[in-house]
C-alpha positions as semicolon CSV with decimal commas, in nm:
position;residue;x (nm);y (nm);z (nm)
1;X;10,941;10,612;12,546
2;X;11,068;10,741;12,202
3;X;10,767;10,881;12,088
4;X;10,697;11,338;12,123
5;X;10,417;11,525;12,166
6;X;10,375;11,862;12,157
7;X;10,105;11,984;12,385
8;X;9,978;12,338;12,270
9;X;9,807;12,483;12,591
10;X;9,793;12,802;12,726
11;X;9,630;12,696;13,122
12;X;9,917;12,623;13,286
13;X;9,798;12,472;13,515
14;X;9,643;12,246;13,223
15;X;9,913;12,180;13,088
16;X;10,133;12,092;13,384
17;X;9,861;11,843;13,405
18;X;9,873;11,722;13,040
19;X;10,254;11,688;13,046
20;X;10,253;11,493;13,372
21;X;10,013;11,272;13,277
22;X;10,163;11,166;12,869
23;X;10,511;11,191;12,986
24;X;10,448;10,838;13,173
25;X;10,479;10,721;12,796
26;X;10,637;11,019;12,559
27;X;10,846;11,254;12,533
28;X;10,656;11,601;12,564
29;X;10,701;11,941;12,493
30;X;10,500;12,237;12,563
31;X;10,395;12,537;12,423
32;X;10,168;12,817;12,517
33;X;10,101;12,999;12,223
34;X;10,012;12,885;11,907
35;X;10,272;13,104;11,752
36;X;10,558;12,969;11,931
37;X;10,430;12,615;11,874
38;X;10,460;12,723;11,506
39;X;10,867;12,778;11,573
40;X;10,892;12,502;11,742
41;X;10,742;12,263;11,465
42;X;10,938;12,421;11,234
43;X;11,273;12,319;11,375
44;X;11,200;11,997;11,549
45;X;10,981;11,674;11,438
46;X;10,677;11,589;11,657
47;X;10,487;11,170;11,696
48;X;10,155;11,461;11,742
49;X;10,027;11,767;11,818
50;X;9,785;11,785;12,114
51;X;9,616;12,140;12,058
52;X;9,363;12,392;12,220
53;X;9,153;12,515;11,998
54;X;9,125;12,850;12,229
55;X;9,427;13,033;12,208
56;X;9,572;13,387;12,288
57;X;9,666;13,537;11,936
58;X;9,614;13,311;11,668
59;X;9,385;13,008;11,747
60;X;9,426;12,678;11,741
61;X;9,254;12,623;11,442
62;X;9,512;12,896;11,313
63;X;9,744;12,690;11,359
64;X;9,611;12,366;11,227
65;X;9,556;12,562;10,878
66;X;9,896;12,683;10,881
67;X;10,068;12,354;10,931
68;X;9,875;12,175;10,650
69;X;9,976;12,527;10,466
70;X;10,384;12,398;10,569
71;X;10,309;12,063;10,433
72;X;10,401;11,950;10,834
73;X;10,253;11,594;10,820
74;X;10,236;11,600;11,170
75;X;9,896;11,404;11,317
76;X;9,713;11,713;11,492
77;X;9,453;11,605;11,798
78;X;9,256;11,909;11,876
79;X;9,092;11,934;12,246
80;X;8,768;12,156;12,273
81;X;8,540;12,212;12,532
82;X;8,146;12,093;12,514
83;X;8,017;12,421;12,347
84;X;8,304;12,420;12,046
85;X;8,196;12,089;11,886
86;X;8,160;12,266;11,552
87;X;8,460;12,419;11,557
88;X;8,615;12,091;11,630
89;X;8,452;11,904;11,348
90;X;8,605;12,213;11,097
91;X;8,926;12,126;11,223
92;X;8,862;11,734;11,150
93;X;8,753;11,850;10,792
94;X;9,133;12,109;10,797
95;X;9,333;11,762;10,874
96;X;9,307;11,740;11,284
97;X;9,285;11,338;11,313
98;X;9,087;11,334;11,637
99;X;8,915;11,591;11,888
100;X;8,876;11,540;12,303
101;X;8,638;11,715;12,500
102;X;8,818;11,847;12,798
103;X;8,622;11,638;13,117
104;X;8,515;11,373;12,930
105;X;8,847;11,201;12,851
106;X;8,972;10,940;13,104
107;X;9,361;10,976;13,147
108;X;9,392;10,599;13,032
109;X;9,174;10,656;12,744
110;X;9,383;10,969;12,626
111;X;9,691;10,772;12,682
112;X;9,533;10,494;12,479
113;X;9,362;10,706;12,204
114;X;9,728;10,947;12,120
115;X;9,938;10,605;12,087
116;X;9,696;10,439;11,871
117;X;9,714;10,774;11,635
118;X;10,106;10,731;11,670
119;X;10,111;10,360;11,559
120;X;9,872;10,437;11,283
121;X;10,097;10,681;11,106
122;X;10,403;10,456;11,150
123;X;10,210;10,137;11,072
124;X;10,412;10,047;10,748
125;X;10,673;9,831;10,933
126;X;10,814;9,592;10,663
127;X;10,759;9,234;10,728
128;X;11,007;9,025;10,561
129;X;11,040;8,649;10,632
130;X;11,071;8,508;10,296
131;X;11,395;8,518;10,109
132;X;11,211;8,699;9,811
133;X;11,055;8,985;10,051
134;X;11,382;9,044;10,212
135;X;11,571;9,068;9,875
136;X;11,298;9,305;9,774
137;X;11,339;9,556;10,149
138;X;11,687;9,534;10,068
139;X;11,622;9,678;9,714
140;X;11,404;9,932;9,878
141;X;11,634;10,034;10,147
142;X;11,940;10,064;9,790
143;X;11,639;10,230;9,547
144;X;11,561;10,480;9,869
145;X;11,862;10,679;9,839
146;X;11,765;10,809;9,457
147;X;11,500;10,985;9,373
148;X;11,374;10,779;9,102
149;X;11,077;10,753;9,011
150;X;10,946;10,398;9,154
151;X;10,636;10,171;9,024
152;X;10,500;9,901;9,296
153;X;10,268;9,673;9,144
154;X;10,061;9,379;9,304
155;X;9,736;9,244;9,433
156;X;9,544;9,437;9,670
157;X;9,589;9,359;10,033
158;X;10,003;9,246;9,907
159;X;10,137;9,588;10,116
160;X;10,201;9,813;9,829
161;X;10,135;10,143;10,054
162;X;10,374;9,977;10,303
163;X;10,682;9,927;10,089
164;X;10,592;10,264;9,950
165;X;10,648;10,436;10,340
166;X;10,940;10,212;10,385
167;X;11,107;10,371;10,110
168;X;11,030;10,686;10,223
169;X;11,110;10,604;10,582
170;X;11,465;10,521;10,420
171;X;11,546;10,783;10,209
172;X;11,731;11,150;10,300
173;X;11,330;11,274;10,262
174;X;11,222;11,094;10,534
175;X;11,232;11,381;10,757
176;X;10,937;11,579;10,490
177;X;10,596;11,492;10,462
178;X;10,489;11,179;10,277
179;X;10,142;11,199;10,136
180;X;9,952;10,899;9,966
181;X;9,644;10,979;9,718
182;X;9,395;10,728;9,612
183;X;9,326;10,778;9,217
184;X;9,046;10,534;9,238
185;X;8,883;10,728;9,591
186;X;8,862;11,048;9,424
187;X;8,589;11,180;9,180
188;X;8,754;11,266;8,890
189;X;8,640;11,641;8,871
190;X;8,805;11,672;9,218
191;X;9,100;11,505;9,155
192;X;9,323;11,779;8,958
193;X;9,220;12,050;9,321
194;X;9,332;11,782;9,511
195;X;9,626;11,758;9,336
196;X;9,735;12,088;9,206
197;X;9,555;12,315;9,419
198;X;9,340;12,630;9,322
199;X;9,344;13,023;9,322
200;X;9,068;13,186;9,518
201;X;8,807;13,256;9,209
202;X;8,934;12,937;9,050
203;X;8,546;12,855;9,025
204;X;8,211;12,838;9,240
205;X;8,280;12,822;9,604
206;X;8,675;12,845;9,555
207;X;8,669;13,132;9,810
208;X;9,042;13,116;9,904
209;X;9,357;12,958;9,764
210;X;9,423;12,598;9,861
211;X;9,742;12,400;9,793
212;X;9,723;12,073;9,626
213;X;9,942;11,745;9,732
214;X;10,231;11,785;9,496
215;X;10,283;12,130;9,659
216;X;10,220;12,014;10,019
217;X;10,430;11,739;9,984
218;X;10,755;11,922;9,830
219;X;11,045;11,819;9,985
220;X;10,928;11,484;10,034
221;X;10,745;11,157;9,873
222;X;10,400;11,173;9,690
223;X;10,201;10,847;9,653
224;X;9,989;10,820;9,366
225;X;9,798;10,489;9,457
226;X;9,600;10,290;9,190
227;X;9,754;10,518;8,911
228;X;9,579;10,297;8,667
229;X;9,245;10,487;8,722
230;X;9,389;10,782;8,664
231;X;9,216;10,986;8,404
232;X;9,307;11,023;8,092
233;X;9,312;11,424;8,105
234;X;9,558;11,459;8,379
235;X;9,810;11,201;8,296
236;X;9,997;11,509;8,066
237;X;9,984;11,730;8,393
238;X;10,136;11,447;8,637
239;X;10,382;11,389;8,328
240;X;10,487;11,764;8,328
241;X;10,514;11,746;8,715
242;X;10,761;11,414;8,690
243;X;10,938;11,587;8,373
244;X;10,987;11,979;8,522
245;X;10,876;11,972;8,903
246;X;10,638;12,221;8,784
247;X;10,269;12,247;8,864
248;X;9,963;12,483;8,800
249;X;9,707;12,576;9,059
250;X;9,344;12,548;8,863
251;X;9,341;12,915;8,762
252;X;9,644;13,035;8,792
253;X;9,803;12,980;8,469
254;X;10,144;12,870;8,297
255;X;10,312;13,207;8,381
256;X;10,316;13,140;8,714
257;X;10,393;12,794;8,787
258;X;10,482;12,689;9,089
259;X;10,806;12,478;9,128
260;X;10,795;12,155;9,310
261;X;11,084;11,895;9,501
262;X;10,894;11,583;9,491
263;X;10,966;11,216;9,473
264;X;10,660;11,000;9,303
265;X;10,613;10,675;9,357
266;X;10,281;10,531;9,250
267;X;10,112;10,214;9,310
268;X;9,854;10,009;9,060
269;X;9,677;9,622;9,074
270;X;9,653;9,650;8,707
271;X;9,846;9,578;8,411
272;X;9,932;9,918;8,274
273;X;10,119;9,762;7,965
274;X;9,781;9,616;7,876
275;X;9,593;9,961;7,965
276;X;9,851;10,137;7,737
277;X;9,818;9,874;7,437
278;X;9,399;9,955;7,523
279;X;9,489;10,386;7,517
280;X;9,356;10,415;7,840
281;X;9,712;10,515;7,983
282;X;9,929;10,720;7,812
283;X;10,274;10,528;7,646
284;X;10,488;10,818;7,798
285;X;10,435;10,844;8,154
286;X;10,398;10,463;8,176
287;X;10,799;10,454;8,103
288;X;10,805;10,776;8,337
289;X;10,655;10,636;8,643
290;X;10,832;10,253;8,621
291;X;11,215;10,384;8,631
292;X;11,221;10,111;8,928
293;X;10,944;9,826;8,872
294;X;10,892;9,635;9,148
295;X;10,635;9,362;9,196
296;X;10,533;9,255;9,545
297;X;10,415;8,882;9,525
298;X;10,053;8,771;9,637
299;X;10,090;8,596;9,978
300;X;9,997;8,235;9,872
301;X;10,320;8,248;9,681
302;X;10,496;8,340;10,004
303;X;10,357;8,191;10,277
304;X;10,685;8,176;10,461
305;X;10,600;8,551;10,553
306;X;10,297;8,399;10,726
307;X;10,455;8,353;11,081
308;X;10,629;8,649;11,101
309;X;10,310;8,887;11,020
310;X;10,133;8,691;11,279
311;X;10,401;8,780;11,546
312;X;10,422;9,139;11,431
313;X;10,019;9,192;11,400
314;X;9,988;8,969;11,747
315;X;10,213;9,232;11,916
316;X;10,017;9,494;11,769
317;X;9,727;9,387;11,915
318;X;9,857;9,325;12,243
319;X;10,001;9,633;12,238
320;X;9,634;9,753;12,226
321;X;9,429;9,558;12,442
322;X;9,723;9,548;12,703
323;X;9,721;9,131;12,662
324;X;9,968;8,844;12,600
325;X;9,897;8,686;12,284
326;X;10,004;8,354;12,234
327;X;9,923;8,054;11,967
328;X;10,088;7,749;11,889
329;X;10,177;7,505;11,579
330;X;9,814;7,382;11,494
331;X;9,714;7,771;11,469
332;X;9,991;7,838;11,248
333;X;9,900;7,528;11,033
334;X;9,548;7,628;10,994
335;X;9,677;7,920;10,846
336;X;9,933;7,812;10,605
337;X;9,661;7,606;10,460
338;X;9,470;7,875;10,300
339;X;9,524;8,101;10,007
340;X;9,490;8,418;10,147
341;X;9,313;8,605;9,826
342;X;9,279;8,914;10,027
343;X;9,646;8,929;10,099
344;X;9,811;9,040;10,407
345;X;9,518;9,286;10,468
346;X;9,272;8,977;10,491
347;X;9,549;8,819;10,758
348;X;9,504;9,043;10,955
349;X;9,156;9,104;10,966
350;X;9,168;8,693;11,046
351;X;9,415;8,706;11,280
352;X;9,200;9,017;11,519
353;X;8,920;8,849;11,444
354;X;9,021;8,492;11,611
355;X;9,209;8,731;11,896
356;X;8,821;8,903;11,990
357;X;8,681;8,555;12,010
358;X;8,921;8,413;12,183
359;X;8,952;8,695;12,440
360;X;8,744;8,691;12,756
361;X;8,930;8,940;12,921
362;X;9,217;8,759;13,081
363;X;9,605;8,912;13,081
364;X;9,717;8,641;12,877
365;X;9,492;8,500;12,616
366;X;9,565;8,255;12,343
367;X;9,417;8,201;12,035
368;X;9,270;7,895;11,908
369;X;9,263;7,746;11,606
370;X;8,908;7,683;11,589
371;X;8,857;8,114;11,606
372;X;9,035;8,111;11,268
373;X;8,719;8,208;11,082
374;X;8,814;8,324;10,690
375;X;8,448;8,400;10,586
376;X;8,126;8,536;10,715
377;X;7,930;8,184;10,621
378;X;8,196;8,042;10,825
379;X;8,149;8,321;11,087
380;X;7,805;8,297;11,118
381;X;7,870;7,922;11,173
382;X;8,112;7,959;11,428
383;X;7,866;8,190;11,604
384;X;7,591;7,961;11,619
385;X;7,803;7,661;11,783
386;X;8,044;7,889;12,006
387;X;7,885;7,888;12,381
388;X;7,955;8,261;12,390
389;X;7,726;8,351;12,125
390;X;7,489;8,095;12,161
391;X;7,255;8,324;12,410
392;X;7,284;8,633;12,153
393;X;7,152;8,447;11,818
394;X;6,879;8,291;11,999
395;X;6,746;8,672;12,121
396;X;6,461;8,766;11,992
397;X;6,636;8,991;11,642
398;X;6,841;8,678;11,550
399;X;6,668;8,391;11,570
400;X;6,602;8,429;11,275
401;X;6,958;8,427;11,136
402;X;7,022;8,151;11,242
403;X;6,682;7,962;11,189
404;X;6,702;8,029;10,804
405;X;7,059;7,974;10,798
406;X;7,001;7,596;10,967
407;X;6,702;7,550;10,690
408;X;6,972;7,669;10,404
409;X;7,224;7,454;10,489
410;X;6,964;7,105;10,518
411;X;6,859;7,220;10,211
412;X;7,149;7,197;10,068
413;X;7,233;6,847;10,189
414;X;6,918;6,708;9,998
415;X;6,788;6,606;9,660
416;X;6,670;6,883;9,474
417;X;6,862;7,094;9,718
418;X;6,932;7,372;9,462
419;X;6,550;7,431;9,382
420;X;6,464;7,460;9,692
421;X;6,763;7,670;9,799
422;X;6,646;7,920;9,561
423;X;6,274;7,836;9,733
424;X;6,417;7,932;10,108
425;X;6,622;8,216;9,933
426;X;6,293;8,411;9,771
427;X;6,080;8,305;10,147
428;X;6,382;8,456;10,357
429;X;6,421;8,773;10,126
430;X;6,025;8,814;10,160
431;X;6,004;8,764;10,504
432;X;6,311;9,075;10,519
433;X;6,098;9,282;10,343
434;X;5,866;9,249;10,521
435;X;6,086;9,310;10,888
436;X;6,147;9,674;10,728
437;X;6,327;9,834;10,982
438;X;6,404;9,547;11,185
439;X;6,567;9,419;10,880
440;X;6,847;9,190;11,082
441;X;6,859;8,922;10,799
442;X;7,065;8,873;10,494
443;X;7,158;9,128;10,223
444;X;7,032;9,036;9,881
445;X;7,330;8,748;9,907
446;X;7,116;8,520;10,134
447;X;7,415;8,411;10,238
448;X;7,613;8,692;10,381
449;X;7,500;8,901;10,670
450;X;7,466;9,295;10,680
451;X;7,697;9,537;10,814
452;X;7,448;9,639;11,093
453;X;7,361;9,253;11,191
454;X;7,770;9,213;11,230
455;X;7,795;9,555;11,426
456;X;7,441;9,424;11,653
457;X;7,611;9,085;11,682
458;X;7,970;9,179;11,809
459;X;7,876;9,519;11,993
460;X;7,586;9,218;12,234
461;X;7,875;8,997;12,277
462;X;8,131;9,234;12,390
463;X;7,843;9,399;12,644
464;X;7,748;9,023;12,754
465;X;8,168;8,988;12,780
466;X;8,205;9,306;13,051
467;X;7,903;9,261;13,220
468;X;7,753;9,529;13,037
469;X;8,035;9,786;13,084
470;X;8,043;10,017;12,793
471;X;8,427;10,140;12,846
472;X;8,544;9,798;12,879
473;X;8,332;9,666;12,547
474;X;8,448;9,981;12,411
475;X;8,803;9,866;12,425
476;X;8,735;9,509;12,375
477;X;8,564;9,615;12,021
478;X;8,858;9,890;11,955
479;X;8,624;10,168;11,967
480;X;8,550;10,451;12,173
481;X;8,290;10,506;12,449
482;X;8,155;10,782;12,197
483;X;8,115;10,581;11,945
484;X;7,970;10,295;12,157
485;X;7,702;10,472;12,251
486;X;7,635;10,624;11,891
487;X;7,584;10,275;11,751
488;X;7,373;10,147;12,056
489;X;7,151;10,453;11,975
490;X;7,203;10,354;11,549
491;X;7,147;10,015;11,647
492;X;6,794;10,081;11,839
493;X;7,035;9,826;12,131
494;X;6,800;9,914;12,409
495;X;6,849;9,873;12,804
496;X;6,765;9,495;12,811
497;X;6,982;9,467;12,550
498;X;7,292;9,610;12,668
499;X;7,283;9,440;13,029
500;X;7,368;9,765;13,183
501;X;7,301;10,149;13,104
502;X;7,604;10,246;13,335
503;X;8,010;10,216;13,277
């Protein structure tokens, strides 16, 4: 129970309530203004905040603006009644990571929805099996103490983020914030607010100031992931920022530049020698950035890691659903023969994956090697001969998945087989075109299935699983009841569909 919360509630009688309930798991605090939850984050470090957004004084969305303002990192869960839904999604847009409607939250599923928050923001647990993994943590743990600047290149999926929090979590700033930006998520004429900030009058629509990253994150670590797409034009300014701890807010000018504490450690799957050689990256701040170099090695060149991230992701999951998870030697093996070209993010997509097909509800489930399923041909496969399934690709949307699938693959295994691949390709994409709506086919890759077949697919199975309870195939699909519901709407999932209209 080592996790805190601070509940921000000013019913007493609420939060009595609130604290009785979490404190079965956490450690909780209360406060009943927002102004003296404001002291209190101030002087003591908080798992979450668990906020009302109507408050005596200043409001809870007051509150929420002046934490981001503090550069507290804090995850902030605001709860609203059913008439403040806008006001709830502002403060989703000011930071909050989640919103509850008061009455509409079961105690388990508050429980269950606060410690899934809490293992999200400390998901970058270091997983080090191999001898060249735990030779590089223990570099990490040495190069943590500094506050050099630090380079971690690799393969997507490797775990660059990861290392990047366990330096943080290691070094004497791991009690500030620690923010991560994505260079290549960010168009590039927002990128320089997002980083630097703006004056109110900055331009069009800049109606107040806002701080950027580097100055939210000041007394801590800054993550500049994928630096390689960077743009040219602000390479000088992160330069300057590396070189002075200086930075300009877009239209506030040199005079006044703001003076920042911050460690930068930036992340790239590119070769930036190669992108320097090309211009595209400037010679100066390439030598700035890579005091430390590291490289993290692709996992086919380390599969010795490969047990120990299944234990650790295994837990994770049990952790979640509430289950046992067990496997044996042939699942292992299974897995140690592949090459893993997505990395450690692609295990453990596999790994959940075989867990949900596996699962059929019991306390202790374990996973077979046959649910090891590395691609969606393979998936689709699996769901055609799994007895589970069977009933849900012969309803009356996806029989015709698996029909054309069945006439791809004979195809295939015939003379002329390519021709007439290409044949049942062009008759399957015209027969989509013609569903429209109902389009529950194949993307223009005949053989891959759509986002919204997968979601139609897995969100029938898990109803057929519970019987057609939507809180249990809620959990069993990691999603909430809310959002259950929104996709059987999305979907078009009607009654005779989803077994059962009630929970």
């Amino acid at each position: 129970m080592g996790n805190s919360i601070l509940v921000v509630e000013d019913d007493v009688q609420v939060a009595k309530s609130l604290s009785d309930l979490l404190s079965r798991d956490f450690k909780v605090s209360v406060a009943y203004t927002a102004e003296s939850a404001l002291e209190i984050l101030s002087e003591n470090d908080f798992d979450l905040v668990l906020c009302d957004l109507k408050l005596p004084g200043m409001s809870g969305l007051d509150l929420l603006r002046k934490v981001k303002s503090l550069g507290i990192n804090t995850p902030f869960v605001v709860l609203t009644a059913f008439g403040d839904i806008p006001t709830a999604v502002e403060a989703m847009k000011l930071g909050a990571v989640d919103f509850i409607r008061k009455g509409e939250t079961s105690p388990d599923e508050l429980i269950t929805r606060i410690r899934d928050i809490i293992e999200d923001k400390y998901e970058f647990e270091f997983i080090a099996g191999s001898e060249v993994m735990k030779n590089l943590a223990a570099l990490a743990r040495k190069i943590a103490k500094t506050d050099s600047t630090v380079l971690i290149m690799g393969e997507s999926g490797v775990g660059k983020e990861v290392l990047a929090r366990y330096i943080h979590k290691y070094s004497p700033r791991a009690h500030k914030p620690f923010l991560a930006v994505n260079m290549s998520a960010i168009p590039d004429t927002l990128l320089e607010a997002e980083l630097f900030g703006y004056e109110k009058g900055a331009f069009t629509g800049a109606e107040k100031r806002k701080l950027g990253k580097f100055e939210l994150a000041s007394g801590g670590t800054i993550l500049l992931d994928e630096i390689g797409d960077m743009p040219l034009h602000l390479q000088p300014k992160i330069l300057r920022v590396i070189q002075e701890k200086k930075i300009e807010r877009l239209g506030q000018g040199s005079v006044n530049s703001v003076s920042v504490d911050v460690r930068v450690i930036s992340t790239t799957n590119k070769d930036l020698e190669n992108l320097v050689k090309e211009g595209k990256f400037r010679e100066d701040l390439y030598y700035r950035l890579s005091v430390i170099p590291i490289k993290i090695p692709p996992l086919r060149e380390r599969k010795e890691d490969i047990p120990y991230l299944t234990d650790y992701f295994f837990r994770k999951l049990g952790r979640k659903y509430g289950v046992e998870i067990v496997w044996d030697k042939d699942f292992l093996s299974k897995l140690f023969e592949y090459d893993w070209p997505g990395n450690v993010r692609e295990l453990y997509n596999v790994l959940e994956r075989a867990f949900i097909l596996s699962w059929s509800g019991q306390k202790n489930v374990k996973v077979l090697p046959e649910n090891i399923i590395f691609s969606t041909s393979d998936l689709i496969s699996a769901l055609g001969k799994s007895n589970g399934f069977e009933p849900i690709l012969e309803s009356k949307d996806n029989h015709l998945i698996k029909k054309d699938l069945q006439g791809s693959s004979s195809s295939l295994s015939s003379s002329g087989g390519e021709n007439r691949v290409l044949d049942r390709k062009n008759e399957f994409n015209s027969k989509v075109g013609r569903m429209g709506d109902q389009n529950l086919g194949f993307s223009a890759n005949f053989s891959d299935l759509n986002i919204r077949s997968m979601e139609k697919v897995f969100i029938l199975e898990a109803l057929a699983r519970t019987g057609g309870n939507k809180t249990k195939a809620a959990q069993l699909l990691g999603i909430t009841v809310r959002t259950l519901r929104n996709k059987l709407k999305e979907l078009n999932i009607q009654k005779g569909e989803s077994e059962s209209e009630e929970d």
